[in-house]
PDB file of N, CA, C, O and CB in Angstrom:
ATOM      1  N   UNK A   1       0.606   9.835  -2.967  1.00  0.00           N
ATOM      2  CA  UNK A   1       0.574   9.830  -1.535  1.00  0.00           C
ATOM      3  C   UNK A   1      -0.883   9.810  -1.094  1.00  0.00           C
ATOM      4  O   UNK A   1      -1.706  10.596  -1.564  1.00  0.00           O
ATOM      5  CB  UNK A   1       1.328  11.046  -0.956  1.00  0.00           C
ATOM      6  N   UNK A   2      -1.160   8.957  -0.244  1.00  0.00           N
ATOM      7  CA  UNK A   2      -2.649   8.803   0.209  1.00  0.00           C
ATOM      8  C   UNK A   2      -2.922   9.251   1.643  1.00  0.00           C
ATOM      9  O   UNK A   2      -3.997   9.376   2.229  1.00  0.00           O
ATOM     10  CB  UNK A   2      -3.100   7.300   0.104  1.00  0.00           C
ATOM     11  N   UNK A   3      -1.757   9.444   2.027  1.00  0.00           N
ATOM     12  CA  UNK A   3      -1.934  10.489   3.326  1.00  0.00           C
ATOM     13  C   UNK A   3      -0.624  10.653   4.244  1.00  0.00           C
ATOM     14  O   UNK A   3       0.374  10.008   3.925  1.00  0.00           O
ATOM     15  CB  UNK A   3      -3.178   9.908   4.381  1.00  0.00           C
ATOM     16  N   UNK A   4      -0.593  11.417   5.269  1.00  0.00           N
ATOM     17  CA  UNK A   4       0.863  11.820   5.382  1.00  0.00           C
ATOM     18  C   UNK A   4       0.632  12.442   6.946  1.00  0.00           C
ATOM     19  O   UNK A   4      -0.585  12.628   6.972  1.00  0.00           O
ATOM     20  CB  UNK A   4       1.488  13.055   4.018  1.00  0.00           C
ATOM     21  N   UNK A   5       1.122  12.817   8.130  1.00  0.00           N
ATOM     22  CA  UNK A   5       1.259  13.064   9.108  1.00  0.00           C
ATOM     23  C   UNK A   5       2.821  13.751   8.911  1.00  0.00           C
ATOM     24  O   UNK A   5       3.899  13.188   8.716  1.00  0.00           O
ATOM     25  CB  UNK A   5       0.912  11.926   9.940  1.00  0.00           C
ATOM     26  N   UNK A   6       2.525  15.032   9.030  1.00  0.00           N
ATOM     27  CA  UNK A   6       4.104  16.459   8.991  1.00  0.00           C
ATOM     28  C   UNK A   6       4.933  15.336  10.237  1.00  0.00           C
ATOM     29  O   UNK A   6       4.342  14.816  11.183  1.00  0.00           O
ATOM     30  CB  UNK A   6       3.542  19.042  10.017  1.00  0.00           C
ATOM     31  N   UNK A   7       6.568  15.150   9.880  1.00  0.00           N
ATOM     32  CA  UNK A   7       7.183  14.866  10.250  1.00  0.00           C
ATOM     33  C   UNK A   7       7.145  14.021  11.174  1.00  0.00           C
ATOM     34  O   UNK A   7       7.739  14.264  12.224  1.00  0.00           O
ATOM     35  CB  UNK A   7       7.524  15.501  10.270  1.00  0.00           C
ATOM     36  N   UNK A   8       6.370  12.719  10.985  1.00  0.00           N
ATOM     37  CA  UNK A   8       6.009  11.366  11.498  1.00  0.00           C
ATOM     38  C   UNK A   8       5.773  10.577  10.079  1.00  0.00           C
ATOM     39  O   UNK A   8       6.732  10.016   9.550  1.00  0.00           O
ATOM     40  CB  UNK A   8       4.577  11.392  12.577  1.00  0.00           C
ATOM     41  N   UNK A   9       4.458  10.548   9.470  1.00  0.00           N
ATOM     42  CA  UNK A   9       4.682   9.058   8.017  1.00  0.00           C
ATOM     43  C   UNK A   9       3.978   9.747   6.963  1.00  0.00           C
ATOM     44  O   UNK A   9       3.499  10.837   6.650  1.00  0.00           O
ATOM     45  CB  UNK A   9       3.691   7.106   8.282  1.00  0.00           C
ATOM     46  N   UNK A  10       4.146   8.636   6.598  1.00  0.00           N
ATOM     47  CA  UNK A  10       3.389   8.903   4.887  1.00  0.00           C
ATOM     48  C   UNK A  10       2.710   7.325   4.427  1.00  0.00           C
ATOM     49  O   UNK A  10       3.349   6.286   4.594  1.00  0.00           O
ATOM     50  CB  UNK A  10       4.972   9.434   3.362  1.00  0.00           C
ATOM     51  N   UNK A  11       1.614   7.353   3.956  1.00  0.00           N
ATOM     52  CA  UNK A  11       1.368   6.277   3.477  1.00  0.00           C
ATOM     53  C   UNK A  11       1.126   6.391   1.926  1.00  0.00           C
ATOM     54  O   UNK A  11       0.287   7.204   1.538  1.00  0.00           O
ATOM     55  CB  UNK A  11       0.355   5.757   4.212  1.00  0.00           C
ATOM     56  N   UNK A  12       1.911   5.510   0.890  1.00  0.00           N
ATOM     57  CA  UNK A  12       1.807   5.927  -0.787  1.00  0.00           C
ATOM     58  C   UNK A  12       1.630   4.432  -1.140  1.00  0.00           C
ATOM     59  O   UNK A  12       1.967   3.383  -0.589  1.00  0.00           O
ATOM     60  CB  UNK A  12       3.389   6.821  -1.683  1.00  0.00           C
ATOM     61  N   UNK A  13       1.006   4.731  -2.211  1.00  0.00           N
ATOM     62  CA  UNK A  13       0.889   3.898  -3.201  1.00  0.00           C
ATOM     63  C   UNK A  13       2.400   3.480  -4.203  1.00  0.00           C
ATOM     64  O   UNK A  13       3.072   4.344  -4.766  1.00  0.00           O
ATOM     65  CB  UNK A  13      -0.238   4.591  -3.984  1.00  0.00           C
ATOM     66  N   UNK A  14       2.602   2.494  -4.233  1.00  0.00           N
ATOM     67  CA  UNK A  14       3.734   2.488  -5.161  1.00  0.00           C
ATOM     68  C   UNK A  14       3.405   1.840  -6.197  1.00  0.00           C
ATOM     69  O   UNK A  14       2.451   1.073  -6.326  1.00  0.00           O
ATOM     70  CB  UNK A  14       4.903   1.975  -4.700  1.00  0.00           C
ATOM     71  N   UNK A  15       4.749   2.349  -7.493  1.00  0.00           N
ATOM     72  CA  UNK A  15       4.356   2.687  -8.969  1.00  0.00           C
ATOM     73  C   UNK A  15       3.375   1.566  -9.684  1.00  0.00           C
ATOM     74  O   UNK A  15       2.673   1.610 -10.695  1.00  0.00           O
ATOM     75  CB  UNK A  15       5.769   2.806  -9.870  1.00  0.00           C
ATOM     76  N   UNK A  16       3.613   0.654  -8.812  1.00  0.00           N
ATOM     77  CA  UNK A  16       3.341  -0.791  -9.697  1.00  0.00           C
ATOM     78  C   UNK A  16       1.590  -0.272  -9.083  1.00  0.00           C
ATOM     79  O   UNK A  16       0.795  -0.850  -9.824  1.00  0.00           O
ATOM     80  CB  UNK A  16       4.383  -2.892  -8.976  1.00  0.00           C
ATOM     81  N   UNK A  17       0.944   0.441  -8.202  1.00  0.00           N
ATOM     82  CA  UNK A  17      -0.622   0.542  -8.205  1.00  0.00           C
ATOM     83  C   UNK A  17      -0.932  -0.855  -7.011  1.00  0.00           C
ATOM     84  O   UNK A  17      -2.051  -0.726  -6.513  1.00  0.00           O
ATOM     85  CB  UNK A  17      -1.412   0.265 -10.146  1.00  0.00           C
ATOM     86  N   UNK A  18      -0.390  -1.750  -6.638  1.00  0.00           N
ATOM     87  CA  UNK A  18      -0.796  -2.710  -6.173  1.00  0.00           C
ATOM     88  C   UNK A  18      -0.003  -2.631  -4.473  1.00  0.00           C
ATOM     89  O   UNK A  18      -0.441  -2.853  -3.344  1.00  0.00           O
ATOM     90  CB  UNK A  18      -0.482  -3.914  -7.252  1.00  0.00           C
ATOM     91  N   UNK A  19       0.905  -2.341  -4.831  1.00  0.00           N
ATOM     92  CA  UNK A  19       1.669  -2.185  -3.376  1.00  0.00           C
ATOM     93  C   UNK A  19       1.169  -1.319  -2.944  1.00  0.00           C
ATOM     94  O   UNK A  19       0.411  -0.596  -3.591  1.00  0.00           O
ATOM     95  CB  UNK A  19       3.068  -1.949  -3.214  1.00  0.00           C
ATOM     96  N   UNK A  20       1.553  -1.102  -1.336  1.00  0.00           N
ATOM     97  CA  UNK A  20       1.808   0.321  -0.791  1.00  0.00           C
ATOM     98  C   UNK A  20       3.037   0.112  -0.034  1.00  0.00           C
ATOM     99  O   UNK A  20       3.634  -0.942   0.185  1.00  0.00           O
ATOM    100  CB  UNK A  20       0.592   0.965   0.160  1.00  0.00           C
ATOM    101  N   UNK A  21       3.501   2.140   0.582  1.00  0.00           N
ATOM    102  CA  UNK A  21       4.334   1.672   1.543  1.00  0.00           C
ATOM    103  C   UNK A  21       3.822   2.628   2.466  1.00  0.00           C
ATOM    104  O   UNK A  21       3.020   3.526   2.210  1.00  0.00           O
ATOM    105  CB  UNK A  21       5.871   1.623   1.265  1.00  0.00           C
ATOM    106  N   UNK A  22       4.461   2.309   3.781  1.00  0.00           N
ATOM    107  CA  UNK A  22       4.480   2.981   5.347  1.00  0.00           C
ATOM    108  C   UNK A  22       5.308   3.312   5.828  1.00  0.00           C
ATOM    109  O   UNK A  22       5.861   2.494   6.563  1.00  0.00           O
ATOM    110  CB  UNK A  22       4.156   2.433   6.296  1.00  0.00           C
ATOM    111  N   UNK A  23       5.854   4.586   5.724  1.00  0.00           N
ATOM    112  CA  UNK A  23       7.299   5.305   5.712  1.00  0.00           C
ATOM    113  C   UNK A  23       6.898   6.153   7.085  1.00  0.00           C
ATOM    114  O   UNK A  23       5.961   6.941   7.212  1.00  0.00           O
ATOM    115  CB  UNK A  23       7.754   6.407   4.080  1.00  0.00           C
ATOM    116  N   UNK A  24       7.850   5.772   8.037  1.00  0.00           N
ATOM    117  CA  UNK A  24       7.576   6.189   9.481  1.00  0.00           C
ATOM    118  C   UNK A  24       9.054   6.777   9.483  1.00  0.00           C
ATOM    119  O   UNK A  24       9.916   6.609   8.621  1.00  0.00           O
ATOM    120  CB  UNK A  24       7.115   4.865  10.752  1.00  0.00           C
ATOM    121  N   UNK A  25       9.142   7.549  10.733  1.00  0.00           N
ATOM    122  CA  UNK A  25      10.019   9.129  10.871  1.00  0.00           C
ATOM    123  C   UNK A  25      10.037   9.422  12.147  1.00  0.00           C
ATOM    124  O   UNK A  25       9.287  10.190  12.751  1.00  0.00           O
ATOM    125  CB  UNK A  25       9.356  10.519  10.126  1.00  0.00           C
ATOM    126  N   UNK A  26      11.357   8.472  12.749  1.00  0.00           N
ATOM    127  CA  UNK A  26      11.514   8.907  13.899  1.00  0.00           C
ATOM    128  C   UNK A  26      12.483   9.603  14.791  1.00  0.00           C
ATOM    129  O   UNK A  26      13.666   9.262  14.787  1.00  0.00           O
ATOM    130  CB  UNK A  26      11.320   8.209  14.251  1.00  0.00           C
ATOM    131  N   UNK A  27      12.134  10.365  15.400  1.00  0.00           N
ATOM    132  CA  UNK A  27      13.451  11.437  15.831  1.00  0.00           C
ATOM    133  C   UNK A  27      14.399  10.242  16.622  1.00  0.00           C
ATOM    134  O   UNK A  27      13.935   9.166  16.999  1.00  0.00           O
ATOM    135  CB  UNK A  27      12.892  13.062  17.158  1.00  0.00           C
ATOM    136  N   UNK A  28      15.664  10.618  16.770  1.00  0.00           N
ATOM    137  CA  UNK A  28      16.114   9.749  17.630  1.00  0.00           C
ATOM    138  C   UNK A  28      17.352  10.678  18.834  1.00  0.00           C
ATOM    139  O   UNK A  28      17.417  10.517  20.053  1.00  0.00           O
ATOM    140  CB  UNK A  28      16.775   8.448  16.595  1.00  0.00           C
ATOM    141  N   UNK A  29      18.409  11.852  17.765  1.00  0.00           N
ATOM    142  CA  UNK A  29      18.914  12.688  19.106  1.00  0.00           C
ATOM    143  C   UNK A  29      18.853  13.766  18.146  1.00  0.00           C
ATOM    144  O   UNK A  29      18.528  13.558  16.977  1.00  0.00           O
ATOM    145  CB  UNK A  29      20.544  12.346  20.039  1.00  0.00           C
ATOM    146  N   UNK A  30      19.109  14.743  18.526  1.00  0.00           N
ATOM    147  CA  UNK A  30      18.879  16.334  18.009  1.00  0.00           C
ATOM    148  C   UNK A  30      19.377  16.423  16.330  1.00  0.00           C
ATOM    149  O   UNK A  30      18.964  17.050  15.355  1.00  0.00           O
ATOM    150  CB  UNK A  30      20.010  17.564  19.097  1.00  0.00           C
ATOM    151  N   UNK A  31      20.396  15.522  16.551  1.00  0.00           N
ATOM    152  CA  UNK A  31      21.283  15.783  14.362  1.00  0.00           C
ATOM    153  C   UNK A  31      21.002  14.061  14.104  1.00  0.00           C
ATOM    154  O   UNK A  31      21.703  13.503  13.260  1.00  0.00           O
ATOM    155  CB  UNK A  31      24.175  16.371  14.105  1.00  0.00           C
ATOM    156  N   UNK A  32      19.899  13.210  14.903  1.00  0.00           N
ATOM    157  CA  UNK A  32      19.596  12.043  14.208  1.00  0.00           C
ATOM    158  C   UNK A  32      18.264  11.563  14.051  1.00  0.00           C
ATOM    159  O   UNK A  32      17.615  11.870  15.050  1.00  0.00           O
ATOM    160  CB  UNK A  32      20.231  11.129  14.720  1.00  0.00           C
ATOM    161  N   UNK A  33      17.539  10.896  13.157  1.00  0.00           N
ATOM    162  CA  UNK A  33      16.543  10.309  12.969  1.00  0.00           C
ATOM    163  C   UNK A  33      16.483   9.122  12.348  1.00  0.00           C
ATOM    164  O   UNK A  33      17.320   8.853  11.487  1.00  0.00           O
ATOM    165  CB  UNK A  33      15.928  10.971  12.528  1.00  0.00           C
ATOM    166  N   UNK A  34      15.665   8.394  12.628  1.00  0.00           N
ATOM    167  CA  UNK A  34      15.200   6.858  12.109  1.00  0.00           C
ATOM    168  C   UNK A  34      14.431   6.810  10.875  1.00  0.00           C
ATOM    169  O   UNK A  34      14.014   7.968  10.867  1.00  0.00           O
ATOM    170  CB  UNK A  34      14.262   6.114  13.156  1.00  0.00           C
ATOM    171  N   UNK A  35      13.958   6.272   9.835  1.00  0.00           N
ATOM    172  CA  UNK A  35      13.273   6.309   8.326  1.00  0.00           C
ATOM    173  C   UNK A  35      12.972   4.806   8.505  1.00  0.00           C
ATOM    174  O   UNK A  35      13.885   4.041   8.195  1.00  0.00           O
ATOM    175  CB  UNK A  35      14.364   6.806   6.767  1.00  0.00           C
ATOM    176  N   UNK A  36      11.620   4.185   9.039  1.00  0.00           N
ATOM    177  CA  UNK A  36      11.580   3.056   8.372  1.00  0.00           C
ATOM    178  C   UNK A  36      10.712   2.690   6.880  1.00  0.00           C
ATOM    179  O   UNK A  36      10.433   3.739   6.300  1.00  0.00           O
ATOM    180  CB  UNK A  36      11.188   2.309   9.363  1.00  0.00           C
ATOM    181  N   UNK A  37      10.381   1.836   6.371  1.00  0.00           N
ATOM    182  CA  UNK A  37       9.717   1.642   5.452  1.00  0.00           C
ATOM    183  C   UNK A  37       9.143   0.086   5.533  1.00  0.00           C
ATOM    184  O   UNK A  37       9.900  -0.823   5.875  1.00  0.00           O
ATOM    185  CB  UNK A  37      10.492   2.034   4.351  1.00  0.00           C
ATOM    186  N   UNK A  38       8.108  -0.095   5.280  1.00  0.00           N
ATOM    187  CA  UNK A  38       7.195  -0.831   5.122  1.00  0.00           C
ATOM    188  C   UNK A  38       6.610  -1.041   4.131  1.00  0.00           C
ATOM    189  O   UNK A  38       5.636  -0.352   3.827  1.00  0.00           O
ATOM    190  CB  UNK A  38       6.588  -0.663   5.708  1.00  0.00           C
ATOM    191  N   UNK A  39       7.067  -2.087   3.336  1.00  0.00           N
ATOM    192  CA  UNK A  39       6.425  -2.628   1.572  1.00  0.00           C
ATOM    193  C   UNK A  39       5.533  -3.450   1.855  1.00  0.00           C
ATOM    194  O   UNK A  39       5.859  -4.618   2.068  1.00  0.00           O
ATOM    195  CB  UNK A  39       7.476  -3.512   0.390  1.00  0.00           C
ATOM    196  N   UNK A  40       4.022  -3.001   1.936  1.00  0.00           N
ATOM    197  CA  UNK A  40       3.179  -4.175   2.133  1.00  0.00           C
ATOM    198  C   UNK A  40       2.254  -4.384   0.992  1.00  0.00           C
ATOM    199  O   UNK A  40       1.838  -3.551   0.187  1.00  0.00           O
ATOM    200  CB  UNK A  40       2.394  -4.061   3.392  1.00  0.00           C
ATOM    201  N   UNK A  41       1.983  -5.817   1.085  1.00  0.00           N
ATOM    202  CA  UNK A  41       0.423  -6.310  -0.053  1.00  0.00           C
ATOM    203  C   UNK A  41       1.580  -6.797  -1.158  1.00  0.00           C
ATOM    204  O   UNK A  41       1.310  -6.695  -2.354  1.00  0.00           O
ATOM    205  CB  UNK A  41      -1.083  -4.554  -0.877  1.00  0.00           C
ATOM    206  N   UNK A  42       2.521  -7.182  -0.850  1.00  0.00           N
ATOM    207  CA  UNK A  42       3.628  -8.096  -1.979  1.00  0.00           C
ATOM    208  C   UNK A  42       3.150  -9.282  -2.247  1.00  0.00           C
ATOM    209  O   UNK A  42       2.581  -9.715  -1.245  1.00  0.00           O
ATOM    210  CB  UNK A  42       5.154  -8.462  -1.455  1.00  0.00           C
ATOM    211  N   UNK A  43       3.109 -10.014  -3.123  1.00  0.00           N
ATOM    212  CA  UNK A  43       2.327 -11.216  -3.791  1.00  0.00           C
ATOM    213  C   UNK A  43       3.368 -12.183  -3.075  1.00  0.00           C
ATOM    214  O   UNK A  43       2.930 -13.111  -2.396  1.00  0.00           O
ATOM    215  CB  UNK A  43       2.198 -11.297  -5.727  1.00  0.00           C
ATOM    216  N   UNK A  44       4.252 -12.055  -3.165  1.00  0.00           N
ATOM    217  CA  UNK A  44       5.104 -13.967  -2.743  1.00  0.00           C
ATOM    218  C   UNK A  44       6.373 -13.117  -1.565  1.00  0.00           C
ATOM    219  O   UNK A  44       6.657 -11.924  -1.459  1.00  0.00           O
ATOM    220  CB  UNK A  44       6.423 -15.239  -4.977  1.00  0.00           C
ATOM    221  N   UNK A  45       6.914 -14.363  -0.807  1.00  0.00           N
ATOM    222  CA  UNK A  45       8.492 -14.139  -0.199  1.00  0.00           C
ATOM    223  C   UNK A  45       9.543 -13.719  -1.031  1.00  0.00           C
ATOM    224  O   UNK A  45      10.498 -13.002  -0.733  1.00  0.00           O
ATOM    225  CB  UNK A  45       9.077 -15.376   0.348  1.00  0.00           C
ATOM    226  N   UNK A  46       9.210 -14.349  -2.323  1.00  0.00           N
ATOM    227  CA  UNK A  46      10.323 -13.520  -3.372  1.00  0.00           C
ATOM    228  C   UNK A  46      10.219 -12.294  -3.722  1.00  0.00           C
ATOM    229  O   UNK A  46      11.201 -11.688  -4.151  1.00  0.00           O
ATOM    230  CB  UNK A  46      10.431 -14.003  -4.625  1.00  0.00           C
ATOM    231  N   UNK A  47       8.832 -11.630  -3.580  1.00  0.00           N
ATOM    232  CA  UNK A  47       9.155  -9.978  -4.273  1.00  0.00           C
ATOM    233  C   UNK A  47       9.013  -9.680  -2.711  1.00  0.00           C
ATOM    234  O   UNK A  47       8.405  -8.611  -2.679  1.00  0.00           O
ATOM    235  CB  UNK A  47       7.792  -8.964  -5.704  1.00  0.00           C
ATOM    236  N   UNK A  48       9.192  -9.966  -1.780  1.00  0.00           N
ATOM    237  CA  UNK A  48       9.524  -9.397  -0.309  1.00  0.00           C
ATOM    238  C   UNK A  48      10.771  -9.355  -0.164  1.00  0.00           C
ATOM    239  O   UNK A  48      11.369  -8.300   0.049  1.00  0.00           O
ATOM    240  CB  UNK A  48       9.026 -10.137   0.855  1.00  0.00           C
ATOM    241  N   UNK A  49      11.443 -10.704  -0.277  1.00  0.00           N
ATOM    242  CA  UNK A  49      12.659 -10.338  -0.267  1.00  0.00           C
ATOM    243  C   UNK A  49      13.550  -9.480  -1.394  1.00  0.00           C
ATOM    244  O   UNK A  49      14.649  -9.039  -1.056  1.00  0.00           O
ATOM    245  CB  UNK A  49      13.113 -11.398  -0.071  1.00  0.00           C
ATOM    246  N   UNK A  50      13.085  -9.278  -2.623  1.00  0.00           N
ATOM    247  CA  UNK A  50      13.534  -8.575  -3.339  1.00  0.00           C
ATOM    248  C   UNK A  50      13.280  -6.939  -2.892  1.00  0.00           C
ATOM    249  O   UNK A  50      14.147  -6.068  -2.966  1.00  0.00           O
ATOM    250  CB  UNK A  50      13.061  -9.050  -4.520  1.00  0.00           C
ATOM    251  N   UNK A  51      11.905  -6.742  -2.422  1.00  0.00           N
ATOM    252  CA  UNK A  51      12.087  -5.427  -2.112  1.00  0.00           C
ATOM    253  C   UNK A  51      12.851  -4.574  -0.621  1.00  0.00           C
ATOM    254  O   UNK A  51      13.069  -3.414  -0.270  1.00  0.00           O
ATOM    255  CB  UNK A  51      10.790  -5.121  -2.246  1.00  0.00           C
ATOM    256  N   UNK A  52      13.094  -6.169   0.001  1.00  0.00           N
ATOM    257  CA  UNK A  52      13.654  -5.364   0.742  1.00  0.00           C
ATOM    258  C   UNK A  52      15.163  -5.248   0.761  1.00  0.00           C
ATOM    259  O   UNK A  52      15.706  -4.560   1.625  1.00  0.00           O
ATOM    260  CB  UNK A  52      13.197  -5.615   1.823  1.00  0.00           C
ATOM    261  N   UNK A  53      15.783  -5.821  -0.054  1.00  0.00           N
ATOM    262  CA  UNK A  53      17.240  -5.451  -0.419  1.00  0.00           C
ATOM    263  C   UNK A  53      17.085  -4.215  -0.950  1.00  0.00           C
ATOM    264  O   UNK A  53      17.697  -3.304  -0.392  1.00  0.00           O
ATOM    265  CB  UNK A  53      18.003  -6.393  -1.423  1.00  0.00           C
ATOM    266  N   UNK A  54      16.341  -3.935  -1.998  1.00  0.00           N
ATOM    267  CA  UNK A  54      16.302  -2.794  -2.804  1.00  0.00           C
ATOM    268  C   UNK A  54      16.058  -1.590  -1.835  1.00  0.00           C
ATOM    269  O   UNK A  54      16.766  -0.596  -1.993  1.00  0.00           O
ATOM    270  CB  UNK A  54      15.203  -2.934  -3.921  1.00  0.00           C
ATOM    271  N   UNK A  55      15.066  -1.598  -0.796  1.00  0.00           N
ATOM    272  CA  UNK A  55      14.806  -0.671   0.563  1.00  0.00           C
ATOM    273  C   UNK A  55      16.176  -0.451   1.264  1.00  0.00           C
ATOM    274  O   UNK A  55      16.574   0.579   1.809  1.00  0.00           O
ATOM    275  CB  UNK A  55      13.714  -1.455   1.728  1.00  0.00           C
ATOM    276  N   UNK A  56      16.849  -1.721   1.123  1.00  0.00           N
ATOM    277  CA  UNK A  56      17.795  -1.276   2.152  1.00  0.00           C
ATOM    278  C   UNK A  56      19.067  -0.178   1.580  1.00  0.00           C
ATOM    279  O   UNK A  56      19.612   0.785   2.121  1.00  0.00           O
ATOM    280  CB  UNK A  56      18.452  -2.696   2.772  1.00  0.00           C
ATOM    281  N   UNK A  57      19.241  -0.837   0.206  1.00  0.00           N
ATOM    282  CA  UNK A  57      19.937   0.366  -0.688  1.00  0.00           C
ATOM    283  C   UNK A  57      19.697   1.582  -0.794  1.00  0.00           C
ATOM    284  O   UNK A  57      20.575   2.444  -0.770  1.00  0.00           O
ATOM    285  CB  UNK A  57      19.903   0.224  -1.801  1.00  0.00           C
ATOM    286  N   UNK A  58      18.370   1.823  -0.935  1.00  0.00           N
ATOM    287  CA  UNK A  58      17.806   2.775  -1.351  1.00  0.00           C
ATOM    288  C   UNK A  58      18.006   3.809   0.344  1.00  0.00           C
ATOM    289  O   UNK A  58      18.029   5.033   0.471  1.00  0.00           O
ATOM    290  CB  UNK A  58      16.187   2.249  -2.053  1.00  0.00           C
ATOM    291  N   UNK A  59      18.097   2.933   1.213  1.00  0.00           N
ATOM    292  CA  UNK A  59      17.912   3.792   2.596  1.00  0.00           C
ATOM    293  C   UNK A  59      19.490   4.244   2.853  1.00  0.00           C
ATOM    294  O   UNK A  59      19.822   5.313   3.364  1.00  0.00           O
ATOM    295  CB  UNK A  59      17.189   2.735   4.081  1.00  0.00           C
ATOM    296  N   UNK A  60      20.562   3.009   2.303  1.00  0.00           N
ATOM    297  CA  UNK A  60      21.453   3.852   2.511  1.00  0.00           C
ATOM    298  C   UNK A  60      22.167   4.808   1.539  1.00  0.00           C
ATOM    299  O   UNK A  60      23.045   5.579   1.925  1.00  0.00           O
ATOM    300  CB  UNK A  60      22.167   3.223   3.009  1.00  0.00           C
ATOM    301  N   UNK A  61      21.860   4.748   0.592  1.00  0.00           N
ATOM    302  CA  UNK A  61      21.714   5.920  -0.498  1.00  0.00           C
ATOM    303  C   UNK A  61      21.160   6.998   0.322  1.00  0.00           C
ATOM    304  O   UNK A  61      21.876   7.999   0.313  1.00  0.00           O
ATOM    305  CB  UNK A  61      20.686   5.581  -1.847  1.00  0.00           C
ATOM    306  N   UNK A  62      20.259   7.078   0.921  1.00  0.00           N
ATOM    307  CA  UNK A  62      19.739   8.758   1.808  1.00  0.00           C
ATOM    308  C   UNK A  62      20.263   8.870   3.040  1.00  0.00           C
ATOM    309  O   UNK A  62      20.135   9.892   3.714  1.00  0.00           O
ATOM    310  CB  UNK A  62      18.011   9.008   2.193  1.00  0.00           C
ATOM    311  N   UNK A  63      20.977   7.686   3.479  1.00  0.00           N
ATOM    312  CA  UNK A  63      21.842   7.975   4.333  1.00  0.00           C
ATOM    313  C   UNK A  63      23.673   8.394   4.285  1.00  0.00           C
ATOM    314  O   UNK A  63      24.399   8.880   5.152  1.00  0.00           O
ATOM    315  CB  UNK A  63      21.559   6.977   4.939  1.00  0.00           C
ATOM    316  N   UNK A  64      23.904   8.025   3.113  1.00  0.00           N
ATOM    317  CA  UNK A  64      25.224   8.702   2.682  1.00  0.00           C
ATOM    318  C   UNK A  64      24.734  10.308   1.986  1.00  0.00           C
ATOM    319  O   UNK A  64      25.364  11.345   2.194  1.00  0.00           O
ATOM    320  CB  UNK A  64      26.110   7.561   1.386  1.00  0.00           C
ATOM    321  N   UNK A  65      23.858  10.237   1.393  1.00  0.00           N
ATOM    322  CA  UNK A  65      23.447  11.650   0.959  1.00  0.00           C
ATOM    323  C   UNK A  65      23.119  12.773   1.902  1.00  0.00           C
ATOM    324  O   UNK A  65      23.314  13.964   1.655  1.00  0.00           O
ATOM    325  CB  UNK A  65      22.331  11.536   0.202  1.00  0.00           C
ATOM    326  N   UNK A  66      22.538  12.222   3.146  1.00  0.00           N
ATOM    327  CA  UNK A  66      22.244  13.600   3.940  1.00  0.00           C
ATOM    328  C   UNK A  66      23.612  13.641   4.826  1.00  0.00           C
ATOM    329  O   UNK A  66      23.939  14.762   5.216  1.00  0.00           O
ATOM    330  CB  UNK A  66      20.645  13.576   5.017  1.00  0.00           C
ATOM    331  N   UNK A  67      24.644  12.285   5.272  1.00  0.00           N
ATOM    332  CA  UNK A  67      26.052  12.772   5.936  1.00  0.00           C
ATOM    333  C   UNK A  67      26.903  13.371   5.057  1.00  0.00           C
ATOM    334  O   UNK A  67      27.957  13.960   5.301  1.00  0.00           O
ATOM    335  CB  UNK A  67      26.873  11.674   6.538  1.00  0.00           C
ATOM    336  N   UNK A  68      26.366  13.176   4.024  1.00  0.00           N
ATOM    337  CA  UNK A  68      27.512  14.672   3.169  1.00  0.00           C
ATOM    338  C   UNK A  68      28.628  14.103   2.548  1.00  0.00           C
ATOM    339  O   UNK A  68      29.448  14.820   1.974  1.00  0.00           O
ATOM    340  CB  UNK A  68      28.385  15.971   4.372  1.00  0.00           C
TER     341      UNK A  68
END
């Protein structure tokens, strides 16, 4: 993690060292919030579009996990 703002973002490095991401955190009503993510510095449209299928899984994976 290369830096982080308490309950607004985070900006990290991801595993591969070459990416990063921009994980923003937004309230939306009292029992809801928004999670976006931002994969930037991807070499081609193909590992963009690959990562963002994988983002989108991955988001609703933490979204079936925190409705229980």
């Amino acid at each position: 993690m290369r830096k982080a703002t308490q309950n607004k973002s985070m900006r990290v490095t991801w595993h591969d060292q070459k990416t990063s991401l921009e994980i923003n955190f937004y309230p939306k009503t009292s029992d809801k919030s928004q999670v976006v993510v931002q994969h930037g510095k991807l070499p081609n449209a193909s590992s963009a579009a690959k990562m963002k299928a994988y983002w989108g899984k991955a988001l609703d994976r933490l979204r079936d996990a925190v409705a229980g």
